[in-house]
N, C-alpha and C positions, 0 to 999 in steps of 0.2 A: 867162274862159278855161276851157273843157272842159279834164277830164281827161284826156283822150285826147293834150293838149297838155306833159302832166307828162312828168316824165323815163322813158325803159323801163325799167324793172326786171325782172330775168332771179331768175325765184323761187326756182329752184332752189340760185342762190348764197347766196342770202339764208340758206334753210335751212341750209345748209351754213356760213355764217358762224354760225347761230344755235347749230349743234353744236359748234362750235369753241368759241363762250364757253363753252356747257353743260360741257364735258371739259376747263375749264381750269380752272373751279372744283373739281372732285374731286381735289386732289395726291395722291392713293394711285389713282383710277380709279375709274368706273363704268361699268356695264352698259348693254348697249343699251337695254333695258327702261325703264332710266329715264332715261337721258341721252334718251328720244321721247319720256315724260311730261313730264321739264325743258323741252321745246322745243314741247311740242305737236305734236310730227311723229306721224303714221302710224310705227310697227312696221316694218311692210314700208321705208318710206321713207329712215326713219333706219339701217337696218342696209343698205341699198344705196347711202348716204351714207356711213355710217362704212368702208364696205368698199373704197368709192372715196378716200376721205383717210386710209385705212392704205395702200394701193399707192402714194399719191404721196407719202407721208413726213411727212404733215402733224400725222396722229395713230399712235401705236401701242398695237397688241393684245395687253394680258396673258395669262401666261400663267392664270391664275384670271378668263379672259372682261371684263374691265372694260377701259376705253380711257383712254389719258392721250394730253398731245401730243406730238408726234413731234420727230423731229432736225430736219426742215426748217424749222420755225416756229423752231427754236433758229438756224439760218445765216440768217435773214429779219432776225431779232433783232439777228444779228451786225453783216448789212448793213446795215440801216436808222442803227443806231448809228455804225460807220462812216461814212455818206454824211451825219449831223448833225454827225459831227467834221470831214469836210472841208470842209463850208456854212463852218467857221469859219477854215479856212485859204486859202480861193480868193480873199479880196479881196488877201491876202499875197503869193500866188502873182500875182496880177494887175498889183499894185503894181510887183513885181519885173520881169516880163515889161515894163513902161512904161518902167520904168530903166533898163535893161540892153537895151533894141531887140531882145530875144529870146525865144523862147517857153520857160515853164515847163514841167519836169516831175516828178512826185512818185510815188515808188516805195514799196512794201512788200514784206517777205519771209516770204511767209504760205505754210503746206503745202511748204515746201522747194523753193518758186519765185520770182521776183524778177516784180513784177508791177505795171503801170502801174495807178498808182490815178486821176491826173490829171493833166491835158494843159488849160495855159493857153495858146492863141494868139489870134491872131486874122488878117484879112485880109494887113495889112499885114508882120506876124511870122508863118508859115506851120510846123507842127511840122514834123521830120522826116518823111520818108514812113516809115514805119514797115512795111516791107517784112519784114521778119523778125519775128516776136512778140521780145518782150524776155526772153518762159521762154527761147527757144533765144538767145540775144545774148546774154548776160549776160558772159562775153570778153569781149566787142567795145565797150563802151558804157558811158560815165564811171559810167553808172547803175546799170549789173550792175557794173561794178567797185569800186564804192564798197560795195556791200552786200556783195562777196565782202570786200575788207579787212577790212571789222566784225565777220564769222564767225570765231570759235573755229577753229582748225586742225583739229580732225573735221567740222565743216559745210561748211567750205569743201572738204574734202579730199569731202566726199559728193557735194555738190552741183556739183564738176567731175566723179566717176565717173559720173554722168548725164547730163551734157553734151558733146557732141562741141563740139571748138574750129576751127566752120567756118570756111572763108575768107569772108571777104561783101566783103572787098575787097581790094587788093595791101599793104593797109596793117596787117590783121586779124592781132592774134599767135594764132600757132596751136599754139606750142610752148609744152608747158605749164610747164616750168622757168623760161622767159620771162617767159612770163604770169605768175608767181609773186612771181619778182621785181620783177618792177614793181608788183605789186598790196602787195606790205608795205612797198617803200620808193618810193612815186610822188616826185617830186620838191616837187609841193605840195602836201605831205601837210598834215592831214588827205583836203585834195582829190584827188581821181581825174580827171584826162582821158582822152579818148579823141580820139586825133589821124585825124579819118582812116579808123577803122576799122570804124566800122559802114555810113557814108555817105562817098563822095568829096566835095570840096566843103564837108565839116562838122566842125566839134571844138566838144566836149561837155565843159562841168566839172562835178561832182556834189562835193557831201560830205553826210555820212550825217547822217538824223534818225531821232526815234525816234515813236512811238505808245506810250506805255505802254512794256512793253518788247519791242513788234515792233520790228523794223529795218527803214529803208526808204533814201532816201536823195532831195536835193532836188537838180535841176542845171538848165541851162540847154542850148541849142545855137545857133551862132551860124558866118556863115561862113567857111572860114579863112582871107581877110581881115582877119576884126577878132580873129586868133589872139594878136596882139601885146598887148589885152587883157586877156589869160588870167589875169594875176596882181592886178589889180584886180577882175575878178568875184568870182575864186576869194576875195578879203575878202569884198566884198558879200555872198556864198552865205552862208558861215559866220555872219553876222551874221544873215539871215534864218533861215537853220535853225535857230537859238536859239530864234527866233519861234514857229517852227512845231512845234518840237516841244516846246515851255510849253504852246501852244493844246492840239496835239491829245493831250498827257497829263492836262489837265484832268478830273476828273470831269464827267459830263455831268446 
């Protein structure tokens, strides 16, 4: 087999990975100068590289001329680590989804937003259509409401002064004294429903897990049909988010 049969390789990445190890070994930084003799790059080459992975966050530029890495290789870091803790909760999440004839889903509340990390379905179990992001739902859905219950009365209190409490359906509380009350004393507490409110045809139970000490919360949907249900999942739930939040506070 010719070379010409090998994989393509794009050089310039290459180089630009070769800078990135170069400026990860320096923890205080160095200079262009020599992060192109560490790498064997061209001068010209490596300062029209580092000048390109400082504007995209990769690396950043001291103010005494030398380079370290940047914030964005640190939120790479973040996700990557992340998406190695969820590999370890998805067969859970899947387990659950077989049992219950429902699709999973698993939330976090990272940057002062409620935020879908993962969504178990399949063919035959189809998620919600997800017609609204869940930043702006967080009202309306066993899953924003479960993470608002677990907030402190200032995060909670923030994180509805940033939110309007749309209608998305005739069912959606919109009044926030409402929503209040039902969010600190739901009826199956620890779990949260949402009857109704984000989707017609649907109710959601959640109850809250954790990551470490993120807050997220784990729940199902299912249609309200098998609403009569609700207090047997809402065991089940509780019992798996034990699971999953041992797994994903593991060190890694």
């Amino acid at each position: 087999m010719g070379a010409q049969d090998g994989p393509t390789l794009i050089s310039s990445v290459q180089r630009a990975f070769r800078l990135l190890e170069a400026v990860s070994v320096h923890e205080n930084g160095a200079p262009a100068k020599q992060l192109a003799r560490e790498t064997e790059l061209p001068l010209a080459t490596a300062y029209h590289l580092l000048r390109t992975l400082v504007h995209d966050g990769y690396v950043r530029k001291l103010d005494d001329g030398g380079f370290v890495l940047g914030d964005k290789l640190n939120s790479l870091r973040t996700a990557g680590h992340t998406q190695s803790l969820l590999t370890r909760v998805r067969p859970t999440l899947a387990a659950l989804r077989d049992e219950l004839s429902s699709p999973a889903y698993l939330t976090f509340y990272e940057d002062g937003e409620i935020r879908v990390a993962e969504i178990v379905d399949s063919a035959r179990m189809p998620r919600v259509d997800l017609w609204v992001g869940f930043e702006d739902a967080g009202h309306a859905t066993a899953l924003g409401k479960s993470v608002l219950r677990e907030l402190d009365e200032d995060a909670r209190k923030e994180y509805l002064s940033r939110h309007q409490l749309a209608e998305l359906t005739p069912r959606t509380i919109t009044s926030l004294p409402e929503l209040l009350r039902r969010i600190e004393a739901p009826p199956l507490a620890p779990a949260v429903t949402d009857l109704e409110e984000y989707a017609l045809g649907t109710v959601c139970v959640a109850v809250p897990v954790y990551r470490g000490n993120t807050l997220g919360s784990l729940g199902v949907s299912l249609p309200t049909e098998r609403r009569a249900r609700i207090e047997e999942i809402r065991a089940r739930l509780l019992s798996v988010a034990s699971r999953v939040t041992r797994s994903l506070s593991l060190t890694i």
